[in-house]
C-alpha positions in Angstrom: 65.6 -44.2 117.0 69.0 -43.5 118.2 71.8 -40.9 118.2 75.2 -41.2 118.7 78.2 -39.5 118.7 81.6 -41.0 116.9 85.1 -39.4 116.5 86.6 -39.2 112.9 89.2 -37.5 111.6 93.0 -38.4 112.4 93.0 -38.4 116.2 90.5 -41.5 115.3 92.1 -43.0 112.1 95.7 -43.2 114.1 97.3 -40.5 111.5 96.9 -38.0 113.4 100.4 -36.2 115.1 101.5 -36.9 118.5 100.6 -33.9 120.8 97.6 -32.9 118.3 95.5 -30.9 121.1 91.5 -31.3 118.7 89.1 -33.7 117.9 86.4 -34.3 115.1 82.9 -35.2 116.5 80.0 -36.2 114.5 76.4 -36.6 116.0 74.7 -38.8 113.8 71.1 -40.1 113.7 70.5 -43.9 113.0 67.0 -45.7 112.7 66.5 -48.3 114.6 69.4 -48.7 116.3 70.5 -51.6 113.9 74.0 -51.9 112.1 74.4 -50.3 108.4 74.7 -47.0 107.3 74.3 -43.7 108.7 71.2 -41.6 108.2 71.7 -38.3 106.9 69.0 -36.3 106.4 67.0 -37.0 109.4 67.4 -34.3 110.9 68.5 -30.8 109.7 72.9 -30.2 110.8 71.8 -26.6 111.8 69.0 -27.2 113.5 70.6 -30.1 115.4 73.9 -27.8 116.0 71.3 -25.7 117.8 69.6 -27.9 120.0 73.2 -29.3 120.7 74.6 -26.0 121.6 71.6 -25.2 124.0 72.3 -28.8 126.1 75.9 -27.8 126.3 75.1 -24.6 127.7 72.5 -25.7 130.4 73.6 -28.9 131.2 77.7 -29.2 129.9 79.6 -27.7 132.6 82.7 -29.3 131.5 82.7 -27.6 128.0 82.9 -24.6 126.7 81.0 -22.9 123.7 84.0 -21.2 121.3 82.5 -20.2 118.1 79.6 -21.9 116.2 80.1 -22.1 112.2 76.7 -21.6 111.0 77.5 -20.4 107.4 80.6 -23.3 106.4 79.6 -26.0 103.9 79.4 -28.1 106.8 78.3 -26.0 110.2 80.3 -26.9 113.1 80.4 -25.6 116.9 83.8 -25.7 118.1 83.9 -26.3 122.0 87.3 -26.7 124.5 86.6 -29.6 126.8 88.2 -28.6 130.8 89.7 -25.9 128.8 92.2 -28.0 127.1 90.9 -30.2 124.1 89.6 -28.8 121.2 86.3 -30.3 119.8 84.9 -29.5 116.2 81.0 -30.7 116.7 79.3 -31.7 113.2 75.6 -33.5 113.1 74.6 -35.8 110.4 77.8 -35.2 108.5 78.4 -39.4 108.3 80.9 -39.4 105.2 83.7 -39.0 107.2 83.3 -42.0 109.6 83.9 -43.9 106.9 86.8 -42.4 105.6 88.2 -42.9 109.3 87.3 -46.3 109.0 89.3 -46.7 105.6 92.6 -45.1 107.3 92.1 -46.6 110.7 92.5 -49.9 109.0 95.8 -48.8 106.8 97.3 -47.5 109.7 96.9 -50.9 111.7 97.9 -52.8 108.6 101.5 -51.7 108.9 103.5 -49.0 111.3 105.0 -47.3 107.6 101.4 -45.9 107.0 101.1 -43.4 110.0 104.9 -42.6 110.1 104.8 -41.2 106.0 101.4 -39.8 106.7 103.1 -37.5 109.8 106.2 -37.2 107.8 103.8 -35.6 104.8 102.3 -33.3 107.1 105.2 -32.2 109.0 106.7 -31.4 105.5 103.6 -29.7 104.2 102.7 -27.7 107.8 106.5 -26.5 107.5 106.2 -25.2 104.1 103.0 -23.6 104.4 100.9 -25.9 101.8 98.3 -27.7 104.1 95.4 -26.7 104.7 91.9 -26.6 103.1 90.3 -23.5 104.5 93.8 -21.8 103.2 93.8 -23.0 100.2 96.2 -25.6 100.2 95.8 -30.1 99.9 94.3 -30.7 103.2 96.0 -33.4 105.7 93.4 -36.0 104.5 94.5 -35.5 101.1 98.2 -35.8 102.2 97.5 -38.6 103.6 95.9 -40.6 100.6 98.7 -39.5 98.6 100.9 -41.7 101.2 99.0 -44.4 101.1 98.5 -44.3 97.1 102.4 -44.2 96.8 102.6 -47.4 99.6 100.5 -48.6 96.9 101.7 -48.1 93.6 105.4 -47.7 94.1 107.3 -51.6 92.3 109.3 -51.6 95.1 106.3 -51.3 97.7 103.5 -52.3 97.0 101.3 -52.0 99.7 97.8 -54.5 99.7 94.9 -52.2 98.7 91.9 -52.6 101.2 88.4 -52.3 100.5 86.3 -49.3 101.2 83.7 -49.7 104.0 80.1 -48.7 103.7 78.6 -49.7 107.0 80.0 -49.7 110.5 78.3 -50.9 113.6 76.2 -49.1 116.9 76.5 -47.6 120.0 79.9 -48.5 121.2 81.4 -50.3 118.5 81.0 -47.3 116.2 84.5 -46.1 117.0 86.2 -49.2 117.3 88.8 -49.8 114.9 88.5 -52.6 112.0 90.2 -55.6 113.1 93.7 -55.4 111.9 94.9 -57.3 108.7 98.5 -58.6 109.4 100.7 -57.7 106.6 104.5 -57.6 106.6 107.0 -56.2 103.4 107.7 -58.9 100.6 111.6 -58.9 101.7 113.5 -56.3 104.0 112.0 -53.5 106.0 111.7 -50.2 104.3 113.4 -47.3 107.0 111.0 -43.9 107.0 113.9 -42.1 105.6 113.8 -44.2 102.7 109.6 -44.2 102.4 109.9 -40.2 102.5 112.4 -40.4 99.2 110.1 -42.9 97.4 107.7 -40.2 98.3 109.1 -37.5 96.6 110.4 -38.9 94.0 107.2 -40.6 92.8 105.0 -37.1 92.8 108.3 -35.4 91.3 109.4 -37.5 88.8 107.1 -40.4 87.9 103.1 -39.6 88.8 101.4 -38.4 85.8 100.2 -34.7 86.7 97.1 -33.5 85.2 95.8 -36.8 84.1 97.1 -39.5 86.8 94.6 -40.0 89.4 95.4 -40.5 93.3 92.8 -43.3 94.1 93.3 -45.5 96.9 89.9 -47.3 96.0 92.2 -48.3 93.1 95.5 -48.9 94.2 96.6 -49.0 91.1 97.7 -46.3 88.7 95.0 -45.5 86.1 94.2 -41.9 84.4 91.0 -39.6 84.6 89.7 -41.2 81.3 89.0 -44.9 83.2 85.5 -45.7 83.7 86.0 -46.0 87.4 86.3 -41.9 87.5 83.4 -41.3 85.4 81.8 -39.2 88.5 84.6 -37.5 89.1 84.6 -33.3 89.5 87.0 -31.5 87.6 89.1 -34.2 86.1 89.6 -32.7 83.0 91.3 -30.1 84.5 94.6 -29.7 82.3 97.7 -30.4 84.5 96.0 -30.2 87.9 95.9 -32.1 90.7 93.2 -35.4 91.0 92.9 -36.9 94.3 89.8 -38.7 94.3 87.8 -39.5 98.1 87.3 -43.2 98.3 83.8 -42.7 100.0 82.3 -39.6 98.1 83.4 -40.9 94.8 82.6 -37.4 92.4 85.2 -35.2 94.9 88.3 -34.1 93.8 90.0 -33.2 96.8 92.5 -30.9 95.3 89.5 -29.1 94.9 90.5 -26.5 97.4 93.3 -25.1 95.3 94.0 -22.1 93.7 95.4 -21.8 90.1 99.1 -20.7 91.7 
């Protein structure tokens, strides 16, 4: 049996912002020690957070213990590394490796996905709307409603790639996918421009309440299509859907209030 450690989150998907001071770290238990998916459940996230916390304060003289989260859906013990980087330590919480995957590989597919991803967050940090644990979209939603207008948009029309469900070992775990060379059907699209197709699609032409954000898909379908069947909440009336390509039942928008 093996454990491991792998980043996720944007400082590993290549969305994240450019003097972004934290990083997401999941310690994850595989049998074997052979490719496929991550085991959850061998081993109890609290109880592991535990044993974690007690090696990093005998032995982890670089690091230093900040909080630990015991009662959050997902416990976490948040640590400063030589008192500059900011470490949010999960166990056995494996979703989100591949989600990193997923982004990782749109943001080496073309340099327009991680430039509207910051440009979204910039926007949504400066208005006070991002966010989960304030109830606003969180950046990872933000950022698949980027890609699903990259996606959808005529004039765009970005390749939709599939969603992993395995990654490798040891090392390779946080190696990016190898990158897809793609290039725009015709002239290149300036982020100024990308930011107005942005707005303008969620304004004026995405279907709210019944128009699903699904990056899966890549194509625009409503929460009555059989590929949503699992999904929480969608008949909301006029909300927000924005479905996780990996845990296929979440609604991310469901964070938000009813303002």
């Amino acid at each position: 049996d093996a454990w491991h450690a792998s980043a996720f989150g944007s400082a590993a998907s290549g969305l994240g912002l450019l003097g972004s001071s934290d990083l997401d770290v999941v310690v994850h238990h595989r049998q074997g020690g052979g490719g496929g998916a991550p085991q959850n459940g061998d081993d109890d996230p609290l109880r592991c957070l535990q044993r974690f916390r007690i090696a990093i304060e005998r032995e982890g003289d670089e690091f230093e213990l900040i909080e630990e989260v015991a009662g959050a859906r997902v416990p976490i013990l948040r640590l400063r590394f030589r008192g500059r980087l900011d470490i949010d330590v999960s166990c056995n919480n494996t979703a989100p490796l591949l989600n990193t995957a997923l982004l990782r590989a749109y943001a080496r597919l073309h340099p327009a996905v991680p430039a509207l991803a910051a440009a979204t967050k910039l926007w949504a940090k400066a208005e006070g709307v991002c966010g989960a644990q304030e109830g606003h979209l969180s950046s990872y939603a933000l950022a698949l409603m980027a890609l699903y207008c990259l996606q959808v948009v005529p004039c765009l029309r970005f390749p939709t790639l599939p969603v992993p469900t395995s990654f490798g070992t040891g090392a390779e775990d946080d190696d990016p996918p190898a990158p897809l060379q793609w290039h725009w059907p015709g002239p290149e699209r300036p982020l100024p421009r990308l930011i107005c197709c942005f707005f303008r699609f969620f304004a004026a032409d995405f279907r709210w309440g019944s128009e699903v954000v699904s990056v899966r898909h890549g194509r625009r379908a409503e929460v009555g299509d059989p590929a949503f069947r699992a999904l929480f909440g969608k008949w909301s009336e006029g909300r927000l859907h924005v479905e996780d390509p990996v845990v296929l039942g979440r609604n991310l928008r469901d964070v938000l209030g009813l303002e």
